[in-house]
VMD Tcl script that builds the backbone (N, CA, C; Angstrom):
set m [mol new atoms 309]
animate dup $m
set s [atomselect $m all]
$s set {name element resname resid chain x y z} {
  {N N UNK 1 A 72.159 24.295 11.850}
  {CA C UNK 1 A 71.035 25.156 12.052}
  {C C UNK 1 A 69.893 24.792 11.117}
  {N N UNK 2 A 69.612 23.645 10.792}
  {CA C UNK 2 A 68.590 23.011 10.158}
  {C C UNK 2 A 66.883 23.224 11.354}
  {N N UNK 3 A 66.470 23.684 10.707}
  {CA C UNK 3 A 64.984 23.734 11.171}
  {C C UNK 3 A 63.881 22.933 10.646}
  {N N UNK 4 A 63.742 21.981 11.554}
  {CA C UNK 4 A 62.377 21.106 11.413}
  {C C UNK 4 A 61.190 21.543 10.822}
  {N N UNK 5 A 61.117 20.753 9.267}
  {CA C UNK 5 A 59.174 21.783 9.289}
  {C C UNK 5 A 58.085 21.220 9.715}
  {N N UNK 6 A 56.967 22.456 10.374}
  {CA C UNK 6 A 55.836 21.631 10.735}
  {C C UNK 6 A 55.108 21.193 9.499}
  {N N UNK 7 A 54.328 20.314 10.165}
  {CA C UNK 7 A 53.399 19.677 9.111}
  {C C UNK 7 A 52.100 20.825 9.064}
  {N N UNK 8 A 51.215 21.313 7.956}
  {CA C UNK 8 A 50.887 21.797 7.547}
  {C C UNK 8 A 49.517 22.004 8.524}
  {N N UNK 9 A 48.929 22.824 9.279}
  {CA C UNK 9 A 47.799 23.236 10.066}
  {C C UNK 9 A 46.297 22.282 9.018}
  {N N UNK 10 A 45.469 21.708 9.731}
  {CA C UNK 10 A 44.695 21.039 8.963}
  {C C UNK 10 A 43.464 22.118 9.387}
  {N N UNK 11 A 42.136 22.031 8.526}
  {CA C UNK 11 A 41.330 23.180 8.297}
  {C C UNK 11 A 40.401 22.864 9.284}
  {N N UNK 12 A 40.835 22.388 10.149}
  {CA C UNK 12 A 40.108 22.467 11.870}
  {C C UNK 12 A 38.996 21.437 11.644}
  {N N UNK 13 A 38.278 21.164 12.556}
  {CA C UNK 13 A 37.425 20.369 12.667}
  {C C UNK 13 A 37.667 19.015 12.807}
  {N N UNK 14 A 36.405 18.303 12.921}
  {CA C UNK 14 A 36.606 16.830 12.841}
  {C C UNK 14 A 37.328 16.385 11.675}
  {N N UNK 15 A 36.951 17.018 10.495}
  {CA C UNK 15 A 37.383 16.203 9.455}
  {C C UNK 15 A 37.686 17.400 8.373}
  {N N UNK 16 A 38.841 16.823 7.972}
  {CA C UNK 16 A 39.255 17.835 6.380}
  {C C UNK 16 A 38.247 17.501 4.766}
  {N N UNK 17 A 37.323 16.797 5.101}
  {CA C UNK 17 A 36.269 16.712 4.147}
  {C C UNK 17 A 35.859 18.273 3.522}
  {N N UNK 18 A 35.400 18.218 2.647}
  {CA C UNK 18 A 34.958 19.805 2.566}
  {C C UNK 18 A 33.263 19.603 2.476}
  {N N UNK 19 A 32.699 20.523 3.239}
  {CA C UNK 19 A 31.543 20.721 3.130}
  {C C UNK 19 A 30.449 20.589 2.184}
  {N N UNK 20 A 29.388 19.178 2.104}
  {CA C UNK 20 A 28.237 18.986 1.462}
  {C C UNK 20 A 27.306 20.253 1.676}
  {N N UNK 21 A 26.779 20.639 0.992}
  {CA C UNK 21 A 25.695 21.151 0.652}
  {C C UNK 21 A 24.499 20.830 0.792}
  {N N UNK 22 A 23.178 20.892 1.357}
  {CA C UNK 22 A 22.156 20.009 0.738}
  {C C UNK 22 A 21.740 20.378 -0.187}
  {N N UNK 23 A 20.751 19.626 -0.918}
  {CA C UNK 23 A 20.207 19.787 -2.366}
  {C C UNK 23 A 19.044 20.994 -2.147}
  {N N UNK 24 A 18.224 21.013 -0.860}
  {CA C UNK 24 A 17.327 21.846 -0.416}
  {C C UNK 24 A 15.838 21.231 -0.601}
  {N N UNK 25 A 14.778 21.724 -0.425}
  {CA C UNK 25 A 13.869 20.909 -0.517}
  {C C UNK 25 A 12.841 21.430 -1.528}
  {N N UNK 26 A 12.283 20.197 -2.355}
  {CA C UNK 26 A 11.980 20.236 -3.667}
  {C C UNK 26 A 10.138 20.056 -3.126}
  {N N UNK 27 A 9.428 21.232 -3.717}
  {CA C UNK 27 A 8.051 21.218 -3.210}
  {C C UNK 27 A 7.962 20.772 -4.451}
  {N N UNK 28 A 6.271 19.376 -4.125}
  {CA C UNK 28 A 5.397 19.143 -4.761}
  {C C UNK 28 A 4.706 19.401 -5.942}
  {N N UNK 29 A 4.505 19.336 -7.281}
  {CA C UNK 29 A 4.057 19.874 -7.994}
  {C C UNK 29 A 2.245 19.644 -7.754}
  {N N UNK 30 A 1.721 20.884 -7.804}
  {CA C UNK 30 A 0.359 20.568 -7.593}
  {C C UNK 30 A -0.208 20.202 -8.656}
  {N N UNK 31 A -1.120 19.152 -8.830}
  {CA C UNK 31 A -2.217 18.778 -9.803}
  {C C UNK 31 A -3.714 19.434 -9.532}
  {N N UNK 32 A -4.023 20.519 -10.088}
  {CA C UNK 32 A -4.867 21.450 -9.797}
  {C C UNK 32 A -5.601 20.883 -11.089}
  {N N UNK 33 A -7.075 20.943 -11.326}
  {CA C UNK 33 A -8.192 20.750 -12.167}
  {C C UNK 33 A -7.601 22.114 -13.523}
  {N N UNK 34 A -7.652 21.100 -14.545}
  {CA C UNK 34 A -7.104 22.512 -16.172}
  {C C UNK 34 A -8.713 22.547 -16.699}
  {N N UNK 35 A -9.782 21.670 -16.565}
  {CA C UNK 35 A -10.928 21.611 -16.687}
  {C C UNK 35 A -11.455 21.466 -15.664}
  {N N UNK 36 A -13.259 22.424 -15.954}
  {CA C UNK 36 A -14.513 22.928 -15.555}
  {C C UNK 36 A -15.350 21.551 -15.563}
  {N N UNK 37 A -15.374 20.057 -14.375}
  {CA C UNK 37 A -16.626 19.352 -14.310}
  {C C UNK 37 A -17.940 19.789 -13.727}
  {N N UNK 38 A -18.655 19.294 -13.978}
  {CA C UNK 38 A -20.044 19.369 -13.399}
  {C C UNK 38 A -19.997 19.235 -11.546}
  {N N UNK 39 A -19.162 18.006 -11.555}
  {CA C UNK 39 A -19.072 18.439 -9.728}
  {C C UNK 39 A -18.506 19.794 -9.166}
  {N N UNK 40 A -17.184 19.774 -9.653}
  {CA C UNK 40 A -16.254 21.058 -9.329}
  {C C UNK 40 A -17.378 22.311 -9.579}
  {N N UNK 41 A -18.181 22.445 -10.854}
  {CA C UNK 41 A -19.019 23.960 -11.020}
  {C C UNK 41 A -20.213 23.546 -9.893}
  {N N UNK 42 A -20.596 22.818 -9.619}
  {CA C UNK 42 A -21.820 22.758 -8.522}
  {C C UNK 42 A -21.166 23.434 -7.023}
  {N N UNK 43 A -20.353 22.635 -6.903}
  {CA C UNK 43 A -19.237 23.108 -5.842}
  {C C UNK 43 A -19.168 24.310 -5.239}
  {N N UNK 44 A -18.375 25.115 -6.979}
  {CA C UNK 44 A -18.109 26.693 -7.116}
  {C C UNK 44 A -19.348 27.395 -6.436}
  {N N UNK 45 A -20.651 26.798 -7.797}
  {CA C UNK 45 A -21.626 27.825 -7.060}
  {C C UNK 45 A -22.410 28.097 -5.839}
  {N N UNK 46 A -22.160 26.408 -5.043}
  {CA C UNK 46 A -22.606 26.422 -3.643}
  {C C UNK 46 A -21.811 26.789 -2.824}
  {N N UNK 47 A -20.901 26.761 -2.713}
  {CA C UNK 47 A -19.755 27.109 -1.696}
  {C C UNK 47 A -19.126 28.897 -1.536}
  {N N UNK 48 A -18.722 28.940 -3.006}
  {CA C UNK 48 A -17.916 30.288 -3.441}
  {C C UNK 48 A -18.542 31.098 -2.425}
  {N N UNK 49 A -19.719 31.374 -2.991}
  {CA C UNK 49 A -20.674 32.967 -2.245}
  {C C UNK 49 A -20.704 33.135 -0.600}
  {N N UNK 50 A -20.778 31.607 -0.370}
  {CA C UNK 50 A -20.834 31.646 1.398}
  {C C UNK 50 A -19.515 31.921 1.880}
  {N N UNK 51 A -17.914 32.229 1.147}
  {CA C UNK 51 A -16.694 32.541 1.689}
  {C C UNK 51 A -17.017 34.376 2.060}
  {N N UNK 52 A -16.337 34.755 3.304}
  {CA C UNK 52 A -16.536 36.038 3.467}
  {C C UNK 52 A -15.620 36.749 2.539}
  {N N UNK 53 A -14.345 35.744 2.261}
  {CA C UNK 53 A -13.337 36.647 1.533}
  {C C UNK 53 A -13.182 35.749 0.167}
  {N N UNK 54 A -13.122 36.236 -0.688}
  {CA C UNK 54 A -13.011 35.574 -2.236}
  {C C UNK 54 A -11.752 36.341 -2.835}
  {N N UNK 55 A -11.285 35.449 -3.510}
  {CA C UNK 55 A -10.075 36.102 -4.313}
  {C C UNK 55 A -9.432 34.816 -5.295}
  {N N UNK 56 A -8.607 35.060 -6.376}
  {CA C UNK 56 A -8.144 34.071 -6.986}
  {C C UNK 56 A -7.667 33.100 -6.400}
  {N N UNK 57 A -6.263 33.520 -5.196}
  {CA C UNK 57 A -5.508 32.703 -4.495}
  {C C UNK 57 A -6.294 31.409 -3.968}
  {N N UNK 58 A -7.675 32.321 -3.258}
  {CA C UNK 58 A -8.308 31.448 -2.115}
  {C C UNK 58 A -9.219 30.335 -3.027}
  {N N UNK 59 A -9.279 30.362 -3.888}
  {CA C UNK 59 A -10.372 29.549 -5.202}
  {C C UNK 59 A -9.177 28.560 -5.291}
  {N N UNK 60 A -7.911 29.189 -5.687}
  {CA C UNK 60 A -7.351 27.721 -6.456}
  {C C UNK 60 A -6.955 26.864 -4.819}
  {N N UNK 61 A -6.442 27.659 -3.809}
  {CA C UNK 61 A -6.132 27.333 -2.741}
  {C C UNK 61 A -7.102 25.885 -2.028}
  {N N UNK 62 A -8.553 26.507 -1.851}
  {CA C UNK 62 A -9.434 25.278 -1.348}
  {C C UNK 62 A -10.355 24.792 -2.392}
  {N N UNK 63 A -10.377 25.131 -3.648}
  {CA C UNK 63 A -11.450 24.097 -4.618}
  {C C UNK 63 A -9.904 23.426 -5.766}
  {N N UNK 64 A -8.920 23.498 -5.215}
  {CA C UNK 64 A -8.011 22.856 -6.249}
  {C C UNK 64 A -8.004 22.984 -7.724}
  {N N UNK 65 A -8.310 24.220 -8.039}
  {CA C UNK 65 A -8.684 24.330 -9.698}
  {C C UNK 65 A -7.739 25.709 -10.442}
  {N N UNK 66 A -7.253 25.343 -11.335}
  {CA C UNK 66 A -5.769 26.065 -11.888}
  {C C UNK 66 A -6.545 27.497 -11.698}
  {N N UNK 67 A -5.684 28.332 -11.675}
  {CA C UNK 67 A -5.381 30.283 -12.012}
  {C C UNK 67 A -6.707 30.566 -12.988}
  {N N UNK 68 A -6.218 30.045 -14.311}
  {CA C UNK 68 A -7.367 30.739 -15.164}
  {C C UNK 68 A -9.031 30.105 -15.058}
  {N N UNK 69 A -9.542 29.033 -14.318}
  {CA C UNK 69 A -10.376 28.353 -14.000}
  {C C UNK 69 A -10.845 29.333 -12.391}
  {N N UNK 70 A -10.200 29.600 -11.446}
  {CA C UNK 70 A -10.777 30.696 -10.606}
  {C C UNK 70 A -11.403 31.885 -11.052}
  {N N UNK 71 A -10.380 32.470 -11.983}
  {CA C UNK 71 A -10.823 33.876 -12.633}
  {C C UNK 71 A -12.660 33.912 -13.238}
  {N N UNK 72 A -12.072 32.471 -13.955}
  {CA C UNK 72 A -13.357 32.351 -14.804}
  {C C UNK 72 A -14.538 32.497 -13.720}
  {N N UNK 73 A -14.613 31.724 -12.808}
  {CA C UNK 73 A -15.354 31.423 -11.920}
  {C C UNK 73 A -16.064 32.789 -11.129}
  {N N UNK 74 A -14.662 33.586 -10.686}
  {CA C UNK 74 A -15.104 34.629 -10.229}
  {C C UNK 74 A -16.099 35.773 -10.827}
  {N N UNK 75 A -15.828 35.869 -12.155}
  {CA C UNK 75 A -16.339 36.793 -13.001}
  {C C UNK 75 A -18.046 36.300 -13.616}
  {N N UNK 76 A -18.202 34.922 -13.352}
  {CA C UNK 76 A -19.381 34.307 -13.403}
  {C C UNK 76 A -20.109 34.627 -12.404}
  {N N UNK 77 A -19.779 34.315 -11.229}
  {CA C UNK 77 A -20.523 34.762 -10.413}
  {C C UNK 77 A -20.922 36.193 -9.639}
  {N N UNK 78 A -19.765 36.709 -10.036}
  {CA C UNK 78 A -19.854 38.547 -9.890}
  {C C UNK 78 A -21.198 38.777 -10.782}
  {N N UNK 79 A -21.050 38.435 -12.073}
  {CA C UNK 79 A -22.365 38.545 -13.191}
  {C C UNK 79 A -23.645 38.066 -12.729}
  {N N UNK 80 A -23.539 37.446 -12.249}
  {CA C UNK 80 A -24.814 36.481 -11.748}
  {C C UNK 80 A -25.234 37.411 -10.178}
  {N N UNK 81 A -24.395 38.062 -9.993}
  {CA C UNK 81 A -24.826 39.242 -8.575}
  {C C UNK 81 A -24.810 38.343 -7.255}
  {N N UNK 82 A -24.097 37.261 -7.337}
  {CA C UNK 82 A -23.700 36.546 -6.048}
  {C C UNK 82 A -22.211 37.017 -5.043}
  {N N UNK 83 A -21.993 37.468 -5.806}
  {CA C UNK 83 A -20.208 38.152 -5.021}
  {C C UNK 83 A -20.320 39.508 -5.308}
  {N N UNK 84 A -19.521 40.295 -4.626}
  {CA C UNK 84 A -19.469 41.598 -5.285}
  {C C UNK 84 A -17.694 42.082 -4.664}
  {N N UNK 85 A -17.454 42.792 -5.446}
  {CA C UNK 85 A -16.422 43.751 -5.594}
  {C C UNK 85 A -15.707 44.449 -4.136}
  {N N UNK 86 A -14.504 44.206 -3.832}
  {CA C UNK 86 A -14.325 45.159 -2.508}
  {C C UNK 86 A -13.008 45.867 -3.637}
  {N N UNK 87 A -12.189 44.654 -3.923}
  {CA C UNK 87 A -10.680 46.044 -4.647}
  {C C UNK 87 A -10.508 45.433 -5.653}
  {N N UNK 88 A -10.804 46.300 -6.822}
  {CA C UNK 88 A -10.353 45.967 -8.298}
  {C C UNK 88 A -8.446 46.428 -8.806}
  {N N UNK 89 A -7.924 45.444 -8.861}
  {CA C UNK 89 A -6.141 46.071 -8.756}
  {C C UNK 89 A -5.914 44.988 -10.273}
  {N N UNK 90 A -5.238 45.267 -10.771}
  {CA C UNK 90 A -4.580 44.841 -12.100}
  {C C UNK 90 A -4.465 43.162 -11.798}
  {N N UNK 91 A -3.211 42.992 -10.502}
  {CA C UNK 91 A -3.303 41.494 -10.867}
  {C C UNK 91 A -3.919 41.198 -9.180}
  {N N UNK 92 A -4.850 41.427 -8.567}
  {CA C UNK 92 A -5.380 40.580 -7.380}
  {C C UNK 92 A -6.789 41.525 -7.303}
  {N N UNK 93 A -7.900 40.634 -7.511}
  {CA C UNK 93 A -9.272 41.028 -7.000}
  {C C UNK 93 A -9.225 40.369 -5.785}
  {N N UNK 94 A -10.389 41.474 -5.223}
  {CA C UNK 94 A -11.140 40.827 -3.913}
  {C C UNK 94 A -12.516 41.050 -4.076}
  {N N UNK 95 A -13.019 39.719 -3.251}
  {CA C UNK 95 A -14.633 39.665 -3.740}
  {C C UNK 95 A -15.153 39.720 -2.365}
  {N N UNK 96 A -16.255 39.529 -1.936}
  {CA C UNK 96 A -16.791 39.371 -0.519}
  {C C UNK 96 A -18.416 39.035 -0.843}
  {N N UNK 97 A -18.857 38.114 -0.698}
  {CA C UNK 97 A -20.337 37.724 -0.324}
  {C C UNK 97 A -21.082 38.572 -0.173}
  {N N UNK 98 A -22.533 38.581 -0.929}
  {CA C UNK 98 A -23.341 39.552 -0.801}
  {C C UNK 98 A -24.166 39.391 0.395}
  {N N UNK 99 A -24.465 40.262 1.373}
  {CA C UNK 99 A -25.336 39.850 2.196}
  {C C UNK 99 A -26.641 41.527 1.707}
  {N N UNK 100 A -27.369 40.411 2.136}
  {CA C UNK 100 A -28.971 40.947 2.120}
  {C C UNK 100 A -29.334 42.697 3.061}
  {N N UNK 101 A -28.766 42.832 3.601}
  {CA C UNK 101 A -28.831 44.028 4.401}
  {C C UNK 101 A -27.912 44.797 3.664}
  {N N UNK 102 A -27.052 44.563 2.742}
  {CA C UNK 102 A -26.005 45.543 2.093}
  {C C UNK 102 A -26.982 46.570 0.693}
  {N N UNK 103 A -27.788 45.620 0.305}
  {CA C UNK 103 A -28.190 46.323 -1.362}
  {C C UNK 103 A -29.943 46.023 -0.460}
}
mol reanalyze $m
mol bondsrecalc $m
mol representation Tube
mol addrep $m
């Protein structure tokens, strides 16, 4: 009364390999401007005012220039009465273009 043993159920699939992982995907480090040139500030002041919507994001987003280099920017030109104010919040301003029929 000897009973044959089976051989051991294999963990299904094509292959008893165990499952790779991928590494996942590694974004870009951006090289954003840490300094204020003379092109980049000509730029700022021709361009900035004509966006309908202004905000930090959108500064570093299309003029390529770090976090604290937007801020700066923004608060220059708020002073100078070219942008003005829609929501003052701790960490996200919004600015919006002055138009001539407003003041």
């Amino acid at each position: 009364m000897a009973k044959a043993k089976a051989p051991p159920p294999s963990s299904g699939g094509k292959s008893a390999k165990k499952k790779k992982w991928s590494k996942g995907k590694v974004k870009d480090k951006a090289l954003h401007a840490v300094t204020l040139d003379k092109p980049t500030f000509d730029r700022i002041m021709k361009e900035v005012p004509t966006f309908k919507f202004i905000s930090q994001s959108i500064l570093i987003e299309r003029l390529k220039v770090n976090g604290s280099l937007a801020r700066v920017a923004i608060r220059h030109l708020e002073k100078d009465g070219q942008i003005k104010r829609i929501v003052h919040h701790s960490s996200q301003l919004v600015y919006t273009r002055v138009t001539s029929a407003a003041e």
